[in-house]
C-alpha positions in Angstrom: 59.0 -98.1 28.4 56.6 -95.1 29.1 54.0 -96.9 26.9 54.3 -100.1 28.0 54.1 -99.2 32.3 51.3 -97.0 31.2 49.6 -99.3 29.7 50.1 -102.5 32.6 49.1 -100.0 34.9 45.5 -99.5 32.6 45.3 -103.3 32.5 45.6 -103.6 36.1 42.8 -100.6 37.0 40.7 -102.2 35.1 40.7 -105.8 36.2 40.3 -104.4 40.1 37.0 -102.9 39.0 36.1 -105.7 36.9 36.7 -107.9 39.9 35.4 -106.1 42.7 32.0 -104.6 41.0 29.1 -106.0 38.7 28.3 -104.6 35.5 27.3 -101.7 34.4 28.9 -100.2 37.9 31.9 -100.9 36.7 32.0 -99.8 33.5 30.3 -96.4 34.8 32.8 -96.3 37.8 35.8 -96.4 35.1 34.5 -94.1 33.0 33.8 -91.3 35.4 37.4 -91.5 37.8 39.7 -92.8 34.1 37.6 -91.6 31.0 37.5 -95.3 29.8 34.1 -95.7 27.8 34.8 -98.5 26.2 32.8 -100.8 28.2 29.4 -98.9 28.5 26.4 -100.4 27.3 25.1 -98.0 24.2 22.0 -97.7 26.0 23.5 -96.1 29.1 25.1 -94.2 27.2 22.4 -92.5 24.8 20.8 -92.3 28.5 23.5 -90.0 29.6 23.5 -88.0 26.4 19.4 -87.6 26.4 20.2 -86.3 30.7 23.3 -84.0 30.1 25.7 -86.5 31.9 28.1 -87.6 29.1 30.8 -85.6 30.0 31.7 -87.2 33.7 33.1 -90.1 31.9 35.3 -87.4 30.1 38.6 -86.2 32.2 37.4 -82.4 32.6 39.4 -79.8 34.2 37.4 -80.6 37.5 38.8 -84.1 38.2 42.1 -83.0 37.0 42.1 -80.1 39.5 40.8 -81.9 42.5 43.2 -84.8 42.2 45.8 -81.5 41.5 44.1 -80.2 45.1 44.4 -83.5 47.4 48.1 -84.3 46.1 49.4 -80.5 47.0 47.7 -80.7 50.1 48.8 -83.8 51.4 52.5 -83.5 50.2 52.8 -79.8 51.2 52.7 -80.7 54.6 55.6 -82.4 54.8 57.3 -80.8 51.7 56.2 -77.9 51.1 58.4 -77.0 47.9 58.2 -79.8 45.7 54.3 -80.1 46.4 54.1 -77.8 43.0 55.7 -79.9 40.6 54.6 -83.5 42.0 50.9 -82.0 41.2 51.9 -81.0 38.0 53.5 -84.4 37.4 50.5 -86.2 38.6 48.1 -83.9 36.7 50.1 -85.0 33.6 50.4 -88.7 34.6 46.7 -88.5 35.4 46.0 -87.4 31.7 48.0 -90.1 30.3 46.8 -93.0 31.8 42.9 -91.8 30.7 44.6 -92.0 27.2 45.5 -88.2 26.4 42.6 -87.1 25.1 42.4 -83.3 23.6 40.2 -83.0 26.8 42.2 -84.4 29.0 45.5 -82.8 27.9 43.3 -79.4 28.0 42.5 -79.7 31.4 45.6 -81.3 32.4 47.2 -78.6 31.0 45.4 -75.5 32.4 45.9 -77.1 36.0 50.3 -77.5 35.3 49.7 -73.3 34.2 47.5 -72.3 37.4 50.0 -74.1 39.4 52.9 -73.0 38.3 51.1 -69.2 38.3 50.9 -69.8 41.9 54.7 -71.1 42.7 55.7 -67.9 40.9 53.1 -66.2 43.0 50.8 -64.6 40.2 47.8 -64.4 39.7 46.2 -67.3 37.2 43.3 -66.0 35.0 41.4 -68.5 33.3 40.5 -67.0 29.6 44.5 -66.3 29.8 45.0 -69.5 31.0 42.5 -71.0 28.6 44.0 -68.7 25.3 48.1 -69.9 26.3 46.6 -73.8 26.9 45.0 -73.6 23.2 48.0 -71.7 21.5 50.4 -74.5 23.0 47.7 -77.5 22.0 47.2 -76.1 18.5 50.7 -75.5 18.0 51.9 -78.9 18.9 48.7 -80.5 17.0 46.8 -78.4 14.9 44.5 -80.8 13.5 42.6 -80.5 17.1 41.1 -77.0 15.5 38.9 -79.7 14.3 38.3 -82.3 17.1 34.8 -82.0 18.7 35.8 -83.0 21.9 38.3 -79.6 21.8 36.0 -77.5 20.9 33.2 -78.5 23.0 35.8 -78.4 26.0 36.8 -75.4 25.6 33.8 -73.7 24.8 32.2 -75.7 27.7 35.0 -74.3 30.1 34.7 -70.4 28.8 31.1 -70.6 29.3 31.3 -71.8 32.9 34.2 -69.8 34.2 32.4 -66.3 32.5 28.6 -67.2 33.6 28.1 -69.3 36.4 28.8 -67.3 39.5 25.7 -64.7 37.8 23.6 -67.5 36.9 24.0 -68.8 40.6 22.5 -65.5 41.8 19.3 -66.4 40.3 19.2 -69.6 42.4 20.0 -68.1 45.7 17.2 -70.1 47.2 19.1 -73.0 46.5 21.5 -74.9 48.8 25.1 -74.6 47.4 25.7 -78.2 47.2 22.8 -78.0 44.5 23.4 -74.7 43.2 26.8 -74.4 42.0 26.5 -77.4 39.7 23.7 -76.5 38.5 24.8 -73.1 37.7 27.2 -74.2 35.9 25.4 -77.1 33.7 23.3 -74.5 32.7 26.4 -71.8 31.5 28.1 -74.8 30.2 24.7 -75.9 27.3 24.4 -71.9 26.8 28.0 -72.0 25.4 27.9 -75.1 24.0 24.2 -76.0 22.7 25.5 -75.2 18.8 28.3 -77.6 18.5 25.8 -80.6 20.4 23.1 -79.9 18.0 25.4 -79.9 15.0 27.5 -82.9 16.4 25.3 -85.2 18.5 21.9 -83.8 17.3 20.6 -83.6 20.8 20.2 -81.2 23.6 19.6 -82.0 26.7 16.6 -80.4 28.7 17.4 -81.7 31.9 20.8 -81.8 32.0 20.8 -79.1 35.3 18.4 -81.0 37.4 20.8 -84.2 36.7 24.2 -82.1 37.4 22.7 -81.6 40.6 21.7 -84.4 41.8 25.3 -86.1 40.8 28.0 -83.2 40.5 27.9 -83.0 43.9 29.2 -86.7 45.1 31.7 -86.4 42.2 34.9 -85.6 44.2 34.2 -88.9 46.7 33.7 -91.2 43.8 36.8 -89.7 42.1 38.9 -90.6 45.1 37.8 -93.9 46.6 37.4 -94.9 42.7 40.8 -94.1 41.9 42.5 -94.7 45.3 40.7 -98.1 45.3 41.6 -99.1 41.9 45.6 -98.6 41.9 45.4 -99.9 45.1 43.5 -102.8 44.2 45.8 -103.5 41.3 48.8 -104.5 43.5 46.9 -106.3 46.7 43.0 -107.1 45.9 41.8 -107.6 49.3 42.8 -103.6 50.0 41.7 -101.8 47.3 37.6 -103.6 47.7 36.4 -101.3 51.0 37.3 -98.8 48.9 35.6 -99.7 45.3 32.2 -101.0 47.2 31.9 -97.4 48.5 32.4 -96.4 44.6 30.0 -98.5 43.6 27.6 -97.4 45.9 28.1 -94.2 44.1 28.4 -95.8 40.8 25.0 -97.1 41.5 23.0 -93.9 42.6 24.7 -92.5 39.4 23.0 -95.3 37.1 19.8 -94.4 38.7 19.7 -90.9 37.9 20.4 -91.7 34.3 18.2 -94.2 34.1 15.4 -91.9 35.3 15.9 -88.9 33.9 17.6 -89.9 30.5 14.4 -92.0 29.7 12.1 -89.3 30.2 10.2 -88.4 26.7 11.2 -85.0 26.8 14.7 -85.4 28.3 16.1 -83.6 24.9 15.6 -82.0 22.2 16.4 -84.0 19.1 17.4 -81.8 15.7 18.3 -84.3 13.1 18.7 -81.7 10.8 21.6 -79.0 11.5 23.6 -78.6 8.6 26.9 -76.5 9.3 25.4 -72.9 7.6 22.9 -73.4 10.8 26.2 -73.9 13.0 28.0 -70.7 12.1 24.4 -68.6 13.0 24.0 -70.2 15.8 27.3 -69.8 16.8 26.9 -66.1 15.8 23.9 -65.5 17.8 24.8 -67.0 20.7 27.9 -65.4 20.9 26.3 -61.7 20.6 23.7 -62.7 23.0 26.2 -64.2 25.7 27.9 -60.6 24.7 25.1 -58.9 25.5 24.3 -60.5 28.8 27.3 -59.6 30.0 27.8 -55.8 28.7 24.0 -55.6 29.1 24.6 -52.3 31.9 25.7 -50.6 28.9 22.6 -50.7 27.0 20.0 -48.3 27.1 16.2 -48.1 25.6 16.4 -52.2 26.6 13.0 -52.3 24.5 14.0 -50.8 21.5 17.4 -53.9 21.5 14.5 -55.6 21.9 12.8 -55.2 19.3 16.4 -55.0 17.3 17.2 -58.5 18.3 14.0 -60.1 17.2 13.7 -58.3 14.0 17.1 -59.9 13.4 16.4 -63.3 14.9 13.2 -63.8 12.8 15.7 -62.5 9.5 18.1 -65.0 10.8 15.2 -67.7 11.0 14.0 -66.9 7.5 17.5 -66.9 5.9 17.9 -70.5 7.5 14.9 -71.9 6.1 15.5 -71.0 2.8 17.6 -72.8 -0.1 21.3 -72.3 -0.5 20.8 -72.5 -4.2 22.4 -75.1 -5.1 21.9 -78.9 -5.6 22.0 -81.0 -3.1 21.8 -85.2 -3.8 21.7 -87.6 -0.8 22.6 -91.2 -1.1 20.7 -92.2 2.2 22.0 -94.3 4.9 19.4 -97.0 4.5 21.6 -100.0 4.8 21.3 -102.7 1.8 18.6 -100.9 -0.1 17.8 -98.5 -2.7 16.9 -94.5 -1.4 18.5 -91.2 -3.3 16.9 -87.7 -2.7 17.5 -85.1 -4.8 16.9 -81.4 -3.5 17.1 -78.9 -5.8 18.1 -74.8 -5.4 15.0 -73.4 -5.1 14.0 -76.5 -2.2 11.9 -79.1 -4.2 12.3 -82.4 -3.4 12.4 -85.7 -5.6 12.8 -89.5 -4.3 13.7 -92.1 -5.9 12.4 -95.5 -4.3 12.6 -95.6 0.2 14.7 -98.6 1.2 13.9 -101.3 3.0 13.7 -100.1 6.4 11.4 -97.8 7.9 13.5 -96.0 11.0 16.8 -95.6 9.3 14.9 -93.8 6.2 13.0 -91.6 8.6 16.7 -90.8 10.2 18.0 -90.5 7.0 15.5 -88.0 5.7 15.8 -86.0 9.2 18.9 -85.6 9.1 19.0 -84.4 4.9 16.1 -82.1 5.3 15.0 -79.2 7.3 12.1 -79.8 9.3 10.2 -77.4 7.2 10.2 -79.4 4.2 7.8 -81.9 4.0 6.6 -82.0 0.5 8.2 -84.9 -2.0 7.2 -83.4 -5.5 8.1 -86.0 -7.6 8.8 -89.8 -6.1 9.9 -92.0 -8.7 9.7 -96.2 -7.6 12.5 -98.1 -9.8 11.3 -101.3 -8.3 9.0 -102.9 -6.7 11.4 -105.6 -3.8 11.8 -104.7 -0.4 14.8 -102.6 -1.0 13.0 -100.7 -2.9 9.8 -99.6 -1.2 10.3 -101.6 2.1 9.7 -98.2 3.8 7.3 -96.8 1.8 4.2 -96.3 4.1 6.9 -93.8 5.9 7.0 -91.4 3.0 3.5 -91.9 2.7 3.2 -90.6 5.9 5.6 -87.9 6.8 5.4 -86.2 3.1 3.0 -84.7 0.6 3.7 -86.3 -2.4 3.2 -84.4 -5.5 3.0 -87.1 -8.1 3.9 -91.5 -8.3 5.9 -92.5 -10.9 6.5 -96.1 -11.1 9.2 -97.2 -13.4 9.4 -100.7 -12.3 10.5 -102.7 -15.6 9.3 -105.9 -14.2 5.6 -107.1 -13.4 4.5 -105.5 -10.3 4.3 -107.0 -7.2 1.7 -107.2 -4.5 3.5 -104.5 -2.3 3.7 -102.4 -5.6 0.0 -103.0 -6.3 -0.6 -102.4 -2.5 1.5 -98.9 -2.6 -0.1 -97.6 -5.7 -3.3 -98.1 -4.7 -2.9 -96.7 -1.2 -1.4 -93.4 -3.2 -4.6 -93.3 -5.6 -6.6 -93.1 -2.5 -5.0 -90.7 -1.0 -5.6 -88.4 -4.0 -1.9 -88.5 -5.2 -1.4 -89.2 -8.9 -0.1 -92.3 -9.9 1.1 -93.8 -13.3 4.1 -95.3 -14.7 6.7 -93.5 -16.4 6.2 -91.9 -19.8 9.4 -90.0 -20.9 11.7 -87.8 -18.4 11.0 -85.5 -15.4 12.1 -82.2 -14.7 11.5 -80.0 -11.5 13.6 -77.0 -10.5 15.5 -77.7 -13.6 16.6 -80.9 -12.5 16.0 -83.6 -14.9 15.3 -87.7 -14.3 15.8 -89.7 -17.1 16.3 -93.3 -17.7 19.5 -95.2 -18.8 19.5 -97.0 -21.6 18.6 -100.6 -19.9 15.8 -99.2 -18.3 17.0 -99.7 -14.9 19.1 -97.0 -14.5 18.2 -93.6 -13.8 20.5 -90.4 -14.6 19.9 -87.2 -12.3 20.9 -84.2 -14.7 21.7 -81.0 -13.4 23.6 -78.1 -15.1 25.9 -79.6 -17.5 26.7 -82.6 -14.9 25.2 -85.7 -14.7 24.9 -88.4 -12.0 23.6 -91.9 -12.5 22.0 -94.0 -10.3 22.9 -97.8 -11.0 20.6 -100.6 -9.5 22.8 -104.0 -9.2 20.3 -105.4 -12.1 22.5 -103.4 -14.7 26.1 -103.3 -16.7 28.4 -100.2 -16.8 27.6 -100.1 -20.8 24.2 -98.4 -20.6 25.8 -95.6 -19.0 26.2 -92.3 -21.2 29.6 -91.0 -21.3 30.9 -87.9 -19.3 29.5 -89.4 -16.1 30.3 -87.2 -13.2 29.7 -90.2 -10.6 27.5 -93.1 -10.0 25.5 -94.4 -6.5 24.7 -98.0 -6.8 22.3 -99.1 -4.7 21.6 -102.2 -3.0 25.1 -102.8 -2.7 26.1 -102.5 -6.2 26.0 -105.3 -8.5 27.5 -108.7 -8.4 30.0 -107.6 -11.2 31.1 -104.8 -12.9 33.0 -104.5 -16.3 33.6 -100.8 -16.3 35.9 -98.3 -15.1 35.3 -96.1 -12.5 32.7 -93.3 -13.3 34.5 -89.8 -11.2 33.3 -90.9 -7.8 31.4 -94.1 -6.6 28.9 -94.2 -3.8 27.7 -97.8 -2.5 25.0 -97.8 -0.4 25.2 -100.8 1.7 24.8 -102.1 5.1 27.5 -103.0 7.2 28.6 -106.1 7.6 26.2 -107.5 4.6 25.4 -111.0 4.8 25.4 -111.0 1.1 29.0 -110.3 1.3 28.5 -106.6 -0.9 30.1 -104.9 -2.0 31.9 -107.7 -4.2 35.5 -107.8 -4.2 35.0 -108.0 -7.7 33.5 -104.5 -8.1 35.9 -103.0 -5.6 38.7 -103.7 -7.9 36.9 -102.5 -10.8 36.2 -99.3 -9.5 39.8 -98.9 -8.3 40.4 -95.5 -10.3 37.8 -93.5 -8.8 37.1 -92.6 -5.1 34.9 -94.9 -3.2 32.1 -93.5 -0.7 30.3 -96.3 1.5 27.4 -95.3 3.2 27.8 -98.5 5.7 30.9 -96.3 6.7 30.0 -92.6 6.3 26.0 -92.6 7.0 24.4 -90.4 4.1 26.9 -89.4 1.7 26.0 -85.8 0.5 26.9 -84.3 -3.2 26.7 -81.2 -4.5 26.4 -79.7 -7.7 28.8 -76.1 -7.9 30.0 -74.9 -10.8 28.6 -77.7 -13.1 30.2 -80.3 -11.3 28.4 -82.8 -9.0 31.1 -84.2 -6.5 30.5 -84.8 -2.7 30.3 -82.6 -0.1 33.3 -83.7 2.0 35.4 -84.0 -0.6 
């Protein structure tokens, strides 16, 4: 019954917003006062990623404590005693109906504890309240350890409640209406900045100046939003005053995005942020948030100076460098044909580029650091559009060390075209003559000539173009990536793992049923529903990273 009143009552929000304001006003307008995001136009909302805004159509501990604020108030004037646990019960019915998220059952949750703290008449602390809220989440659910919207939250929430009252005192100048949210944008990014980078890849730069500007109006759109919504629900002709006043808001909120999140250096994007850079940036920022704070304890500030660079440009070096192992990356290129191999000591080898110039450049960014930009060996298997549709991008991100065609059939124009455009470039270029080796990794061909097996240690992985049969594959495979969506059949059993690299929704209709079924006994990794699927070579086994 719970489920099904909470859910007319979601129904019935929606459709008075729906009705009352145009799109994306409405959409926005839900998302900020409900949390619903389902209705936001991907391009708003990589706008209010690139400005710093996401997180007002995220319940935050903010909304939850002002509705908490105006519901006491108002009830406490007439009843003064059971003004506590009506707020509590609205906090909690609040975080329901936005769909009890780990966000909004953190923040609903820290608002029940600092009000019942206060109908017990004690003092509410927020890292205590903060450390009791996470014990009881994590305790009920511990599988949140792991949800990005509970860390960032939290993190998020520590950061502004231990930082933003000193930060203010460096905008004194300020007005308060403008200050305080900005303040606190900016302690909220220095807590946070690791998990963005390593989740969303993207930092915002101007995330303050647009807290500012919209923080401020936040608790009006929150209630004539809301108040005109559930009002509207039940009798239309009410609830509209109310939403045309939101959606005046709504609007002024669009243009801010709009303006700032288009700017070309709104963020910083870092494609590449593997989780070994997490942890150290998680480190350093922790001991230098440490030493902000117990910085009166210090003394001989330049000689910490000196310390802490010393260990940042360590820290840098160690980052850059190799983690020794091998690394292979089926790349998200859709329908197409693009595996990089990076070995321990940090060469790089290609084989072909897919078909499609801005999801291999992602794809690439997001494997490598942004150091490396040298491909020593880049091997073309074929010469279609799958194959080296995206060529002129390595071509002109890279230094290639050396060409190898291996194209079985006559080479086409684009072939003809690339190799030439190589030759010219001074990059040697030739067809294949026998296997490759860098860094002790070794490329050989299969037995139909199609094929290519990547040998490192005692494993080896095959690459399988859909031109090909499972019996020219050696046996004691560890795994095999088809590319271009694997072949239209497939005799043999599944080879350790499979990895498919394919676009989604194919209009080819790949992967075949047919090869699905075949490869039944081994685990299946689509790239067209896991992006770039990662594999590792540890202990002379090549298997993938998540796994």
């Amino acid at each position: 019954p719970l489920r099904a009143t909470l859910l007319g009552l979601r129904h019935a929000v929606v459709d008075a917003v729906d009705r009352a304001l145009p799109e994306p006003q409405a959409a926005l307008l839900l998302g900020v006062v409900f949390g619903y995001r389902a209705a936001l136009p991907p391009t708003l909302q990589q706008q209010m990623i690139s400005s710093g805004l996401i997180h007002i159509v995220v319940i935050s501990g903010l909304k939850v404590s002002l509705l908490a604020r105006i519901i006491q108030q108002a009830v406490g004037r007439f009843a003064p005693a059971a003004a506590p646990p009506i707020a509590a019960g609205a906090m909690a019915g609040y975080a329901l109906l936005a769909g009890a998220s780990a966000a909004a059952l953190r923040a609903a949750a820290m608002g029940i504890v600092v009000v019942i703290a206060g109908r017990l008449h004690r003092d509410s602390h927020v890292f205590v309240s903060l450390a009791l809220t996470a014990a009881v989440m994590l305790g009920l659910k511990p599988d949140l350890a792991g949800d990005v919207s509970f860390q960032l939250s939290f993190a998020g929430t520590m950061g502004i409640a231990a930082m933003t009252d000193r930060i203010a005192t460096w905008f004194a100048w300020l007005p308060a209406v403008l200050r305080d949210p900005f303040a606190a944008t900016i302690a909220a990014e220095a807590a946070t900045w690791p998990m963005m980078l390593a989740n969303f890849h993207q930092l915002s730069l101007i995330g303050p100046i647009a807290n500012a500007l919209v923080l401020p109006l936040l608790p009006a759109v929150i209630v004539l939003g809301g108040a005109g919504a559930m009002v509207g629900g039940s009798i239309a002709l009410a609830g509209w005053p109310l939403l045309q006043a939101a959606g005046m808001i709504a609007s002024w909120y669009r243009l801010v995005i709009e303006s700032l999140g288009s700017l070309p250096l709104a963020a910083i994007t870092m494609p590449y942020f593997p989780p070994r850079w997490l942890a150290a940036a998680v480190i350093l920022n922790g001991g230098a948030l440490a030493g902000v704070q117990l910085r009166q304890f210090f003394w001989r500030k330049k000689v910490w100076l000196a310390l802490a660079l010393a260990v940042l440009a360590t820290v840098v070096l160690l980052l850059i460098r190799p983690d020794g192992r091998v690394h292979v990356y089926a790349l998200d290129v859709g329908t197409g044909s693009a595996v990089l191999v990076r070995t321990a000591n940090g060469h790089q080898l290609l084989i072909d580029a897919g078909p499609d110039t801005d999801r291999l450049t992602q794809a690439m960014g997001r494997a490598l650091p942004p150091t490396a930009r040298t491909i020593d060996v880049w091997v073309i298997a074929g010469g279609r559009r799958v194959n080296i549709g995206a060529a002129p991008a390595v071509l002109s991100r890279f230094r290639i060390g050396s060409l190898v065609v291996a194209d079985p059939d006559p080479w086409s124009a684009t072939m003809r075209a690339l190799v030439q455009q190589a030759q010219s470039e001074g990059i040697p270029a030739g067809s294949v003559n026998g296997p490759l080796e860098v860094d002790g990794v070794r490329l050989s061909q299969a037995s139909d000539g199609r094929s290519w097996l990547i040998e490192a240690d005692k494993a080896v992985l095959a690459v399988v173009p859909p031109e090909t049969s499972w019996t020219s594959l050696p046996a004691g495979v560890s795994g095999v990536i088809f590319t271009s969506g694997g072949p239209a059949d497939w005799q043999g059993p599944g080879q350790g793992f499979s990895v498919i690299q394919v676009a989604a929704n194919s209009r080819d209709g790949l992967p075949s049923r047919g090869v699905l079924d075949a490869l039944r006994g081994a685990a299946i990794y689509r790239t067209d529903r896991l992006g770039t699927i990662e594999l590792v070579l540890v202990d002379g086994r090549i298997h993938p990273a998540s796994g």
